[in-house]
C-alpha positions as CSV (number, residue, x, y, z in Angstrom):
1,X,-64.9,88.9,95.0
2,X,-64.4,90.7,91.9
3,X,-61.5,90.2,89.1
4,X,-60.7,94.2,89.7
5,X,-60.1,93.4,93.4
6,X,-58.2,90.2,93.2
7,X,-55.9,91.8,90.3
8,X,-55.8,94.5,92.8
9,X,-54.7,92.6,96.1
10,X,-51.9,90.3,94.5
11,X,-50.1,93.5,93.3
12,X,-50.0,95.3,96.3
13,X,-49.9,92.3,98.7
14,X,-46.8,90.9,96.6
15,X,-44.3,92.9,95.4
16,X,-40.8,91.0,96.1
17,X,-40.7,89.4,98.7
18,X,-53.1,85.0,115.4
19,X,-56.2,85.9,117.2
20,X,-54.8,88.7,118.3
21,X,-51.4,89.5,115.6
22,X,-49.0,91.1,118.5
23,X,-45.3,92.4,118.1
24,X,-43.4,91.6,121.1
25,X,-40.4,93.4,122.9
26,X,-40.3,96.4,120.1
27,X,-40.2,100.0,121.6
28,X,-43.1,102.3,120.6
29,X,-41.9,105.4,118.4
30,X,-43.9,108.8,117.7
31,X,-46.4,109.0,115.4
32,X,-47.5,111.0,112.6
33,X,-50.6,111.7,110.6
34,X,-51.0,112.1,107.4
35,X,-54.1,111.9,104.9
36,X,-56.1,109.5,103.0
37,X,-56.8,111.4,99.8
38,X,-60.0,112.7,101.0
39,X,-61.8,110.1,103.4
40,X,-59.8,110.6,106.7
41,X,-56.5,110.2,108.0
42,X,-54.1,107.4,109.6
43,X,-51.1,107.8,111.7
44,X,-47.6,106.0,111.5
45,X,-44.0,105.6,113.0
46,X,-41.4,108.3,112.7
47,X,-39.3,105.5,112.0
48,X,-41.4,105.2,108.3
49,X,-41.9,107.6,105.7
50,X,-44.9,107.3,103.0
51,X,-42.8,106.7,99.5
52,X,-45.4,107.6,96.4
53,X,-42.3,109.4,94.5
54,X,-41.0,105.6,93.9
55,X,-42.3,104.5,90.4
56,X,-44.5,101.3,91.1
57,X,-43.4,98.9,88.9
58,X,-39.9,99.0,90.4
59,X,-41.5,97.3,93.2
60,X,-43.7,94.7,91.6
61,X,-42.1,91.1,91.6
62,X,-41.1,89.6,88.5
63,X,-43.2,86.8,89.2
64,X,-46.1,89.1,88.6
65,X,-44.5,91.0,86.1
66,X,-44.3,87.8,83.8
67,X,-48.7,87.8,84.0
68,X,-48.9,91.5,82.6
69,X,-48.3,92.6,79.3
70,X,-45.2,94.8,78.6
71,X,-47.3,97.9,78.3
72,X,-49.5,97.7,81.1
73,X,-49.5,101.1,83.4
74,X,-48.5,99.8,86.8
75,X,-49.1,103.2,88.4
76,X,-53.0,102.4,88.3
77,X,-52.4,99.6,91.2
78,X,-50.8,101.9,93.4
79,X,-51.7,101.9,96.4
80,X,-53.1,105.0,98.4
81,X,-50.2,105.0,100.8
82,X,-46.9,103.0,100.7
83,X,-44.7,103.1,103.8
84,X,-40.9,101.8,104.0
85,X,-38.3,102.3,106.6
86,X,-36.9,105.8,106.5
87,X,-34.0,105.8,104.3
88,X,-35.2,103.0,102.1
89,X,-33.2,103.0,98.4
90,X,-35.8,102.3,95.6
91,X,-34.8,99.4,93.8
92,X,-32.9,100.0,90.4
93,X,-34.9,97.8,87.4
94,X,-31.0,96.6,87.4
95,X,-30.7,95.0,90.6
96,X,-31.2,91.9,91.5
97,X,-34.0,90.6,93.7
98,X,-33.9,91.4,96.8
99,X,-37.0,91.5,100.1
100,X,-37.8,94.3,101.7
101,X,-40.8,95.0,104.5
102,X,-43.6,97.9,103.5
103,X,-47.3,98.4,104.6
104,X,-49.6,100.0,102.3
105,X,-52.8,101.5,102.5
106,X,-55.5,101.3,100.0
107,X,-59.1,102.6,100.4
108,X,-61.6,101.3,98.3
109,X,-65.0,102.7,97.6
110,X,-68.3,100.9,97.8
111,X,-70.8,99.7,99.5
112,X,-70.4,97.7,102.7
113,X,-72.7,96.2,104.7
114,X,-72.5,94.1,107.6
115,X,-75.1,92.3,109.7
116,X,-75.2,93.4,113.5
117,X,-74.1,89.4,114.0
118,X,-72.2,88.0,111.9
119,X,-73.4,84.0,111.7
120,X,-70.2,81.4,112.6
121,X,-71.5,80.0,108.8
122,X,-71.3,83.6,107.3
123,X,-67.8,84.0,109.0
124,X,-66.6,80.4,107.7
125,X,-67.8,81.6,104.0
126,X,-66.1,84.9,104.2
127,X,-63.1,83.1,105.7
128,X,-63.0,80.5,102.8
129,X,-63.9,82.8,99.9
130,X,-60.7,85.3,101.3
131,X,-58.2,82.1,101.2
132,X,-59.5,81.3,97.9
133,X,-58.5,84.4,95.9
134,X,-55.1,84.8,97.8
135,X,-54.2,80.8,96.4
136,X,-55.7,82.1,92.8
137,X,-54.2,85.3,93.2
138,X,-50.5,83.0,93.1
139,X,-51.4,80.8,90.2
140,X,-48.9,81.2,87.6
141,X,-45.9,82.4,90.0
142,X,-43.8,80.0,92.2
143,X,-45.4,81.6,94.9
144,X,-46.9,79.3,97.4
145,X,-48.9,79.5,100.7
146,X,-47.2,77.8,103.3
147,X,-49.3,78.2,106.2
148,X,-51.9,80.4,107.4
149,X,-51.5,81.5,111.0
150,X,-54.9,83.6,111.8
151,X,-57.9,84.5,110.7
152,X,-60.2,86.7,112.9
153,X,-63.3,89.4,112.4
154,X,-63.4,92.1,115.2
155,X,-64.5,95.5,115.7
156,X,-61.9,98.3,115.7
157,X,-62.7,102.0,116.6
158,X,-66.5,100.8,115.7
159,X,-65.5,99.6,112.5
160,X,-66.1,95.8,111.5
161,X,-62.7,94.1,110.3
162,X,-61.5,91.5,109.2
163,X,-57.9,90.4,109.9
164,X,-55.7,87.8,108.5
165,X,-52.5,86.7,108.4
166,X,-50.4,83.2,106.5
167,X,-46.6,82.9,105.6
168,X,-45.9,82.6,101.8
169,X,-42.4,81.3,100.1
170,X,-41.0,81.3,96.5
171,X,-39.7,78.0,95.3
172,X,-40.2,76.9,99.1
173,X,-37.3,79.3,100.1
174,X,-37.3,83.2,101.4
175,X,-40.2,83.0,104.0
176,X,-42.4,86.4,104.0
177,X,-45.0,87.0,106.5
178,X,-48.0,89.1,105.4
179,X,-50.3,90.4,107.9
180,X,-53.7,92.1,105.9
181,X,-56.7,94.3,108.1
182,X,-59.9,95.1,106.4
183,X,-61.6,98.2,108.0
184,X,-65.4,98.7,106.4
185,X,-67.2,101.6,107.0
186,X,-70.8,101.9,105.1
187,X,-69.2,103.7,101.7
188,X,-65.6,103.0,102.1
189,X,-63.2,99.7,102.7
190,X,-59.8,100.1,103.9
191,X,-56.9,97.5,103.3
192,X,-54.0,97.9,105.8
193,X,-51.5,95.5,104.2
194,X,-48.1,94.6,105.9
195,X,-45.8,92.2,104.1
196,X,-41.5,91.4,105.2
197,X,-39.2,88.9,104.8
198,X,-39.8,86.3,107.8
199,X,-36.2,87.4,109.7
200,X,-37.9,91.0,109.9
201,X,-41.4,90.4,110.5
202,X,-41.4,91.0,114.1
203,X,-40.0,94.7,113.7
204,X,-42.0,95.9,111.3
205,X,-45.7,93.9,112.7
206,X,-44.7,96.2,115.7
207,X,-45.3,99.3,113.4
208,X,-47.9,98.2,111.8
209,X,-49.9,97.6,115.0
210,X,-48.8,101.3,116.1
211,X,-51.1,101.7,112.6
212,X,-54.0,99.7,112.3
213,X,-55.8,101.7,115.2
214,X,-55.3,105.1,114.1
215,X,-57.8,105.4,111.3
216,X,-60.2,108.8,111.4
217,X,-62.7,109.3,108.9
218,X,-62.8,113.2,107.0
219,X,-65.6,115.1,106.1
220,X,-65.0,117.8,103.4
221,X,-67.7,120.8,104.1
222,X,-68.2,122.8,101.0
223,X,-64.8,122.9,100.0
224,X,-64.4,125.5,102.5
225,X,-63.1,122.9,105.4
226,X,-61.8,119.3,106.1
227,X,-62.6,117.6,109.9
228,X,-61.9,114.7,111.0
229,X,-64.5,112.6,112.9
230,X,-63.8,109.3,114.9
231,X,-65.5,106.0,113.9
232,X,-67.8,105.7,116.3
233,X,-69.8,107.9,115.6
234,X,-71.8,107.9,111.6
235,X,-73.6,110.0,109.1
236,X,-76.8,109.1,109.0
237,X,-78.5,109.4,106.2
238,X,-80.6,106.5,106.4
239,X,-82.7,107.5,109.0
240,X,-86.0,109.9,107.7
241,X,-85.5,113.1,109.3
242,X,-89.2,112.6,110.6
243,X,-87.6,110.2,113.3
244,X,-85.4,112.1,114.9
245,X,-87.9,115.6,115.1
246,X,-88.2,115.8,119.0
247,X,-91.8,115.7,119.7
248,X,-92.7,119.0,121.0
249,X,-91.6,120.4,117.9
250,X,-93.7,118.2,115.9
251,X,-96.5,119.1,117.7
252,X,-95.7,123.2,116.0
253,X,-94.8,122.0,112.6
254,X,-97.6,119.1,112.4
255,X,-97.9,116.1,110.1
256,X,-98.0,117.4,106.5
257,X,-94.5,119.1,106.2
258,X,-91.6,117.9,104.6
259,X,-89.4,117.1,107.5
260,X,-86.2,116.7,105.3
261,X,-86.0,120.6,104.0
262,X,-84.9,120.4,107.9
263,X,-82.5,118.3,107.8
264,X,-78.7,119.7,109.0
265,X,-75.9,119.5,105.9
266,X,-74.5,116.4,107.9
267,X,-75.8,114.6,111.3
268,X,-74.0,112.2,112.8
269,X,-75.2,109.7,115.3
270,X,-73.6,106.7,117.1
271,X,-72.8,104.2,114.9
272,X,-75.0,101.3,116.5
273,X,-77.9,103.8,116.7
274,X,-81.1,102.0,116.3
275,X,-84.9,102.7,116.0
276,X,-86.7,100.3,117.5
277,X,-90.0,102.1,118.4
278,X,-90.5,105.6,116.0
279,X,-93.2,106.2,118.6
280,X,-90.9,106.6,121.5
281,X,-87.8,106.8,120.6
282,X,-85.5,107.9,123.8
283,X,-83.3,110.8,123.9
284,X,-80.4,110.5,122.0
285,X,-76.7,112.8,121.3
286,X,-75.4,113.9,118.1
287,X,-73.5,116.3,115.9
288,X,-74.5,118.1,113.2
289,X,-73.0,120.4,110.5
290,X,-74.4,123.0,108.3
291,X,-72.9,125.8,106.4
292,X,-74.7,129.4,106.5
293,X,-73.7,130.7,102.5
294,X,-72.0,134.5,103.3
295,X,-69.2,136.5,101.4
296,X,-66.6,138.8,102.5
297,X,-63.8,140.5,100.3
298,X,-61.5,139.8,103.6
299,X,-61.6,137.1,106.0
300,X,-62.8,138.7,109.3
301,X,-61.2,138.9,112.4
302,X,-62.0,138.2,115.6
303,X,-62.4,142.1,117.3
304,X,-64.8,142.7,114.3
305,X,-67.2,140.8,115.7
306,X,-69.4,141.8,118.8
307,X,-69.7,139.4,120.9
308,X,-72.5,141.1,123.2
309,X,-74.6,141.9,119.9
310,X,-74.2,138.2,119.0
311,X,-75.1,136.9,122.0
312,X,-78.1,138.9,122.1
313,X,-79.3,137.8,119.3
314,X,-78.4,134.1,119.4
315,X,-80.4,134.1,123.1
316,X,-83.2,135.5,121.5
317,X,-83.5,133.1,118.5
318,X,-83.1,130.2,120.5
319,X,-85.9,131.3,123.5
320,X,-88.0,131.9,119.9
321,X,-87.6,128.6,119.0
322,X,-88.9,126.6,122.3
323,X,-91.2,129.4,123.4
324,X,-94.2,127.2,121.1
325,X,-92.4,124.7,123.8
326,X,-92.3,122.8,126.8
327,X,-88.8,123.1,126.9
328,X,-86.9,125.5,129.3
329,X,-83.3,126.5,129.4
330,X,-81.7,125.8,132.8
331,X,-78.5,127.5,131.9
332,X,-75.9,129.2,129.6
333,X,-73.1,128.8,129.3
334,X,-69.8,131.1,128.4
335,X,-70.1,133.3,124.8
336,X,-66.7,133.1,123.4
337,X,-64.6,134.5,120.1
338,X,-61.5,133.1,119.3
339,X,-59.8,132.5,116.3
340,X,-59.0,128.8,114.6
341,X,-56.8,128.4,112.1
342,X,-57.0,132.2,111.1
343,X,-60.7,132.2,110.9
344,X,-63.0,134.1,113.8
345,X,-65.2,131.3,115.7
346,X,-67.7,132.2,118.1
347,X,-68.7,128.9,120.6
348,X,-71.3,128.7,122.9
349,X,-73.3,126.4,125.5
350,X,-76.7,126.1,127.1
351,X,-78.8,123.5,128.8
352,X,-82.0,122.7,128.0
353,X,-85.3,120.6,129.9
354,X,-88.5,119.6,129.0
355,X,-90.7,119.4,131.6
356,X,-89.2,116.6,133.9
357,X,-87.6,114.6,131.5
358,X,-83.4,114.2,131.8
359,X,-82.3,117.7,131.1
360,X,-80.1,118.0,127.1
361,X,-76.1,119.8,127.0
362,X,-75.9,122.0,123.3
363,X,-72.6,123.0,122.5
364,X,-72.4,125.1,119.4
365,X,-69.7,126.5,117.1
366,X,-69.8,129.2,114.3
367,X,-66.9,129.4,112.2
368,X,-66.4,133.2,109.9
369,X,-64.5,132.0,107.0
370,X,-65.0,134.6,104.1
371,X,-67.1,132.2,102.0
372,X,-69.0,131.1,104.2
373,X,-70.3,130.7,108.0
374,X,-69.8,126.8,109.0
375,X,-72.0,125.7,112.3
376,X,-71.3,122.6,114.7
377,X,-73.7,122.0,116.7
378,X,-73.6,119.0,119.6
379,X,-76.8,117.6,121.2
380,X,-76.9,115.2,123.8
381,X,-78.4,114.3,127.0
382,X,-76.8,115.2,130.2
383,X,-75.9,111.2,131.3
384,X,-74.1,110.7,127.6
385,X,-72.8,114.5,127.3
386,X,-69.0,113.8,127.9
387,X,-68.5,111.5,125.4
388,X,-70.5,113.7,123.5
389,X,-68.6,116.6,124.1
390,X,-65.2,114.9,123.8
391,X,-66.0,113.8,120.4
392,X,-67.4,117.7,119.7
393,X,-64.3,118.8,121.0
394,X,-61.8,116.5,118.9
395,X,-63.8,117.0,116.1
396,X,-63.7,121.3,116.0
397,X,-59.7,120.8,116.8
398,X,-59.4,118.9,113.4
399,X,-60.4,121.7,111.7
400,X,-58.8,122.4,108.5
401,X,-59.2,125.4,106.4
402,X,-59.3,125.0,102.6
403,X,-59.6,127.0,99.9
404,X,-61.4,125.9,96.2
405,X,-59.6,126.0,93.4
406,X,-62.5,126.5,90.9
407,X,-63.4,123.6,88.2
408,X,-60.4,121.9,89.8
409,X,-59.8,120.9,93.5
410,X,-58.8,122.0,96.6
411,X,-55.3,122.7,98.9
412,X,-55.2,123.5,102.6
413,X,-55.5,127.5,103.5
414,X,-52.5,129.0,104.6
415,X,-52.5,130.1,108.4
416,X,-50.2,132.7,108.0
417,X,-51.4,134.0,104.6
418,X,-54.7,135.4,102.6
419,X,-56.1,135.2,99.2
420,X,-56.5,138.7,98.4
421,X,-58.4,138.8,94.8
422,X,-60.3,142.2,96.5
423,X,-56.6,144.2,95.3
424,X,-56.3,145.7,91.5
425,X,-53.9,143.5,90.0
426,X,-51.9,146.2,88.7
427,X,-50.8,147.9,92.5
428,X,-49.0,144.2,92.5
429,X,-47.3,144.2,89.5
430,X,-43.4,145.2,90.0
431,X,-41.6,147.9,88.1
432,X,-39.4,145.7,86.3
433,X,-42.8,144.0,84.6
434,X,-44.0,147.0,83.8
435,X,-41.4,148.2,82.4
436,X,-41.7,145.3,79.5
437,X,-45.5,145.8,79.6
438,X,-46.2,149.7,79.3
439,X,-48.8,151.3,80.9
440,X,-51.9,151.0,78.3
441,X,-52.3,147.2,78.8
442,X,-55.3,145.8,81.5
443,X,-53.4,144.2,83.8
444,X,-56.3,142.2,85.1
445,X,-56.0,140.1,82.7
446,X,-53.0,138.5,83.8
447,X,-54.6,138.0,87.2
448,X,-53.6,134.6,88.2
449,X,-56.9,132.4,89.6
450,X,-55.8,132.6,93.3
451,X,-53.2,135.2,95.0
452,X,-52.0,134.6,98.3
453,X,-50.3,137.5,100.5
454,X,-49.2,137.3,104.0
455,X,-52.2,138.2,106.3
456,X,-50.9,141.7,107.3
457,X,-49.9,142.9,104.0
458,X,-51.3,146.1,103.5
459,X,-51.5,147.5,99.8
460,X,-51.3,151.1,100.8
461,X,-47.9,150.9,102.4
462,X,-45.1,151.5,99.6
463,X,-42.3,150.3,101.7
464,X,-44.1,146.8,101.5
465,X,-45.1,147.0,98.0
466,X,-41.6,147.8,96.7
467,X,-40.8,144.1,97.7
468,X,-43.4,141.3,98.9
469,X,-43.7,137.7,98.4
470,X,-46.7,135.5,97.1
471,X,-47.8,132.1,96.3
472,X,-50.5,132.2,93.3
473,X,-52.5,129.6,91.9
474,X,-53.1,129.2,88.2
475,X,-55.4,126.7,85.8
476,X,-56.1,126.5,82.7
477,X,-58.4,123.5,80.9
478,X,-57.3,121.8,77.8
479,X,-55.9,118.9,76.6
480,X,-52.9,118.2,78.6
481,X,-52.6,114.4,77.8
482,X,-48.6,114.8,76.7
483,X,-47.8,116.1,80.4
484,X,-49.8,114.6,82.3
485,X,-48.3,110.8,81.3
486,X,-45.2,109.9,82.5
487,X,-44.1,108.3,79.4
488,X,-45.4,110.4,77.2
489,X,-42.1,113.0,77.0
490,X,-38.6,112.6,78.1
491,X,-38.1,114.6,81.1
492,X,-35.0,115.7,80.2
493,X,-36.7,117.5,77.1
494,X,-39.4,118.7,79.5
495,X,-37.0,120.4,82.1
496,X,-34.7,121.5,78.9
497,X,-37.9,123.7,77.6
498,X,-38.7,124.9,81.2
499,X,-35.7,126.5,81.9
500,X,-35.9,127.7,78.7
501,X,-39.1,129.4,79.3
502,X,-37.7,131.2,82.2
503,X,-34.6,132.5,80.3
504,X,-37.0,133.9,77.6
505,X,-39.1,135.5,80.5
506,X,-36.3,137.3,82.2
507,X,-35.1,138.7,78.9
508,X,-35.4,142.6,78.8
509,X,-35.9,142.6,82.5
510,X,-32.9,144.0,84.3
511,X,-33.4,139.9,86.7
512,X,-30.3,137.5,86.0
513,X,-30.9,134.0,86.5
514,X,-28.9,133.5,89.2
515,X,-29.4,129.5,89.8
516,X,-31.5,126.7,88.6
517,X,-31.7,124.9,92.0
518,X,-34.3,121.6,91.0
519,X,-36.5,119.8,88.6
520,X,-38.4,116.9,90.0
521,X,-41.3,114.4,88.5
522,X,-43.5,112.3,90.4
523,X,-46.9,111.2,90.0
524,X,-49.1,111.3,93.1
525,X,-53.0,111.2,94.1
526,X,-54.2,110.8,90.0
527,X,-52.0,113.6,88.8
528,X,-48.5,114.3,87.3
529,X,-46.7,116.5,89.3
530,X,-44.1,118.5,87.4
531,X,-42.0,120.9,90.0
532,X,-38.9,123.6,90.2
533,X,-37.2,126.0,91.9
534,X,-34.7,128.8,90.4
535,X,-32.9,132.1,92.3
536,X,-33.3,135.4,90.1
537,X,-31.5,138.7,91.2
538,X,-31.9,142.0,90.1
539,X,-29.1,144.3,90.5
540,X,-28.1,145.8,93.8
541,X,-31.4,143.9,95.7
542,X,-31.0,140.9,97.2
543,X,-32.4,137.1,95.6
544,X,-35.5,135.8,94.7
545,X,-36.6,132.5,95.4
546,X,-39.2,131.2,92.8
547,X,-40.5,127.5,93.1
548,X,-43.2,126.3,90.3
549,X,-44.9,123.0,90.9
550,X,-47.4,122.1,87.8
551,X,-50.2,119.9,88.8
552,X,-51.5,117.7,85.3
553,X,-54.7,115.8,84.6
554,X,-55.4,115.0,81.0
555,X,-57.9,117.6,80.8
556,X,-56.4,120.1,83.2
557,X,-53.0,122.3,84.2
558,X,-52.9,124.2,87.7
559,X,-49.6,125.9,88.3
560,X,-48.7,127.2,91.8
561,X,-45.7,129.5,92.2
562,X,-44.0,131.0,94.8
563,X,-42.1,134.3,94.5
564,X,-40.0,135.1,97.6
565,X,-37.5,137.1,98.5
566,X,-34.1,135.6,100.7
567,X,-35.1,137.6,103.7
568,X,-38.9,135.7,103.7
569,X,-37.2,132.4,102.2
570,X,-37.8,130.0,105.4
571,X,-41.2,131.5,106.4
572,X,-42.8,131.3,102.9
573,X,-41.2,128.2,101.8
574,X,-43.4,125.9,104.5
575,X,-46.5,127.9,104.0
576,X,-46.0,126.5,100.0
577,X,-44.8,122.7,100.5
578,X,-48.1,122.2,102.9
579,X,-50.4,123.7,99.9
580,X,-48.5,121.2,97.3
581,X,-48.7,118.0,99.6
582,X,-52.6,119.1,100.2
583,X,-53.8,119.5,96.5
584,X,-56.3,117.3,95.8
585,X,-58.6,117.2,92.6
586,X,-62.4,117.7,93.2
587,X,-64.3,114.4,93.9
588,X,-61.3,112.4,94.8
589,X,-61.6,110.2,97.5
């Protein structure tokens, strides 16, 4: 292994501190999911909360503390994910040592490849090479290996892993068990790390098997959408296009064409899926996704479509396509419009037969988002197409909506709410602004990137334009290096010119500054994050709520705010805490 990966798994293996690994006689507790930057998605306890806002050096043992220099940046071996007991008390740099049980998370990106069979000579090298760096990993601590107590490879979800687990002690005293699991998919390896003093293993390893299970891989589509696909199931990009043509349709498009301008945006297929014979290759299911490029000022809804029209046509294209054919449709199925996640989808189902072959199932979904028409489509024949269909079905239910932030990232789409950039700036603008402004200046200008109304807010009503809330997005590129390092500017000085900033604003305004209600620092998924709320009034109306949350990269500044009123306070205050928790910058994984 390399030097990047050992440095990388003593720090989060050791911070302070079985064939099958089982937890006995510990009740279950509810789960919840939350995300792996941008790869997928793993559930955990209610009894645990994911703890990124803890600086990471706090929790690095001294013994490894005394191998780095004094200015090494700590906060580059986070890991992904970091999960303590709810109610866990960071440790003060102060305090004295004391254990503590956590499981981390870390996905690492690669390439991973397994053989179908792994050789008992390939397992014993793996096995030894593993042991190796965690001894290595000690040298220089008083950190020892006391025993190891398993060492297996299996296959979870589909996935090939690798799981391990040994007893460790400093000075031969204060026993910790750690427990590691290796998941590998083809471009991504994920580490499942638990680690608690010995007196507490048995609590936590009972978590952390309600974990290790729960991984789903994610699949970002155009930045307009986020699923969520299971693991036994692959995109399958290996396989020439050419392969997977049914015949009858090669038969139309002959020999000489390029079979991969064909080829869907994604295709999945089972994960084992094998050709042994590109002659006669036997029916097989899968699930594919493309994205149809469209654009609407308004995202549509569902009683603007017409479904009869639609079905029409989509009947009609299809016959067109297998009337050059053998193939015959048995069957449709139901034509349906519904809405997901605030966007009109249309799903529908047909079965399909050549000649007297086992007849196919096709189970397709269209998805209206504003920019742009997303299609599912499942394939798979009729002895196969329930598991098929269940994974279809899982898979459409993920759905997430996102919208881009341009040059920058993405955050989850609002249910409830719409970005409406098809509304002159200036009908937005209140009277108190434009009071300081006058009337000659182009208020577009001052458009901010992304503007977010609630979904029924209509523009032509006065009543609702007197008072509304919003959430807007703002970037700006530069160099933003002061910010966007924790260490860079006292935070005290930071919030000091902040709050400054807003007092200067709300000069000749008839708003009061009613309360400065928080200031908060963290650094999370390779960004600072600098946030704050305040409560503005002006005279004889009632409160505003404004929250600001500045996201910094070195080369980048995005600024979110939320402007609501008292009265809209607890519905507009979850749509906003979802959109910060989901930002993620653009090519993160």
């Amino acid at each position: 292994m390399n030097k990047a990966y050992t440095t990388l798994i003593f720090l989060l293996i050791l911070f302070i501190q079985s064939g099958n690994i089982v937890g006995k006689d510990i009740l279950t507790t509810p789960l919840k999911r939350t995300d792996i930057l941008n790869i997928g998605s793993i559930a955990y306890p209610a009894n645990l909360e994911e703890r990124s806002d803890i600086p990471f050096k706090l929790l690095v043992d001294e013994e490894f503390k005394k191998l780095m220099s004094d200015s090494v940046n700590y906060e580059q071996f986070r890991p992904t994910l970091i999960f303590f007991e709810r109610g866990f008390k960071a440790p003060k740099a102060t305090d004295k040592k004391t254990s503590f049980g956590y499981i981390t998370v870390t996905a690492l990106s690669g390439k991973y490849r397994f053989p179908k069979q792994i050789s008992d000579v390939q397992k014993a090298k793996i096995e030894s090479n593993i042991k190796q760096d965690v001894d290595t990993n000690l040298i220089g601590t008083q950190f020892q290996v006391k025993k190891w107590d398993s060492f297996d490879f299996k296959t979870i979800n589909g996935l090939i892993a690798i799981q391990y687990s040994y007893e460790q002690t400093l000075k031969g005293k204060n026993p910790t068990n750690i427990t590691t699991t290796n998941l590998y998919d083809s471009d991504v390896q994920l580490q499942i790390v638990l680690s608690a003093p010995k007196k507490e293993y048995k609590k936590w390893l009972a978590y952390y098997n309600q974990i290790v299970e729960t991984f789903k891989r994610k699949v970002n589509i155009a930045d307009i959408a986020t699923f969520e696909y299971p693991t036994d199931i692959q995109e399958r990009k290996d396989i020439p296009f050419k392969l997977l043509v049914d015949n009858e349709f090669k038969k139309i498009l002959g020999e000489s064409v390029d079979y991969e301008q064909f080829r869907p945006g994604l295709l999945f297929l089972n994960r084992n899926f094998e050709i042994a014979d590109s002659t006669n290759i036997p029916p097989f299911g899968s699930i594919s996704f493309n994205v149809l490029p469209d654009s609407n000022p308004r995202t549509l809804k569902k009683d603007s479509l017409n479904r009869d029209l639609l079905q029409e046509n989509i009947k009609k294209n299809v016959q067109q396509n297998l009337d050059s054919t053998d193939y015959k449709i048995n069957n449709w199925g139901s034509f349906e419009i519904s809405e997901l996640e605030g966007v009109p989808i249309l799903q529908y189902s047909y079965e399909q037969q050549l000649r007297n072959n086992e007849a196919s199932k096709i189970y397709a979904a269209y998805l209206f988002d504003k920019s742009g028409q997303i299609q599912l489509t499942m394939s798979s024949p009729l002895n196969s197409s329930t598991e098929w269909k269940n994974r279809y079905d899982k898979i459409l239910a993920s759905y997430q909506r996102l919208v881009a932030i341009p040059n920058i990232g993405t955050m989850f789409y609002p249910v409830n709410l719409e970005e409406r950039s098809d509304i002159p700036f200036v009908t937005l603008v209140d009277k108190e602004s434009k009071k300081k402004l006058g009337d000659s200046i182009d208020y577009e200008r001052f458009r901010p990137t992304l503007l977010f109304l609630k979904r029924d807010f209509n523009e032509n009503d006065p009543n609702q334009l007197e008072s509304f809330s919003s959430i807007t997005i703002n970037t700006q590129e530069g160099n933003f290096s002061r910010l966007s390092h924790p260490d860079s500017m006292n935070i005290d000085t930071i919030q000091y010119q902040m709050k400054a900033s807003v007092e200067r604003n709300l000069q000749n305004t008839g708003y009061s500054l009613i309360s400065w209600d928080s200031f908060n620092s963290s650094l999370s998924n390779g960004t600072r994050i600098i946030s704050y709320s305040y409560t503005q009034q002006l005279e004889g109306l009632e409160p505003k709520h404004i929250g600001v949350t500045y996201f910094y990269t070195e080369g980048s500044q995005t600024l979110v705010t939320l402007t609501s009123s008292e009265s809209e306070y607890s519905f507009w205050k979850p749509e906003y805490e979802q959109m910060i928790q989901s930002f993620r910058l653009s090519g993160q994984r």
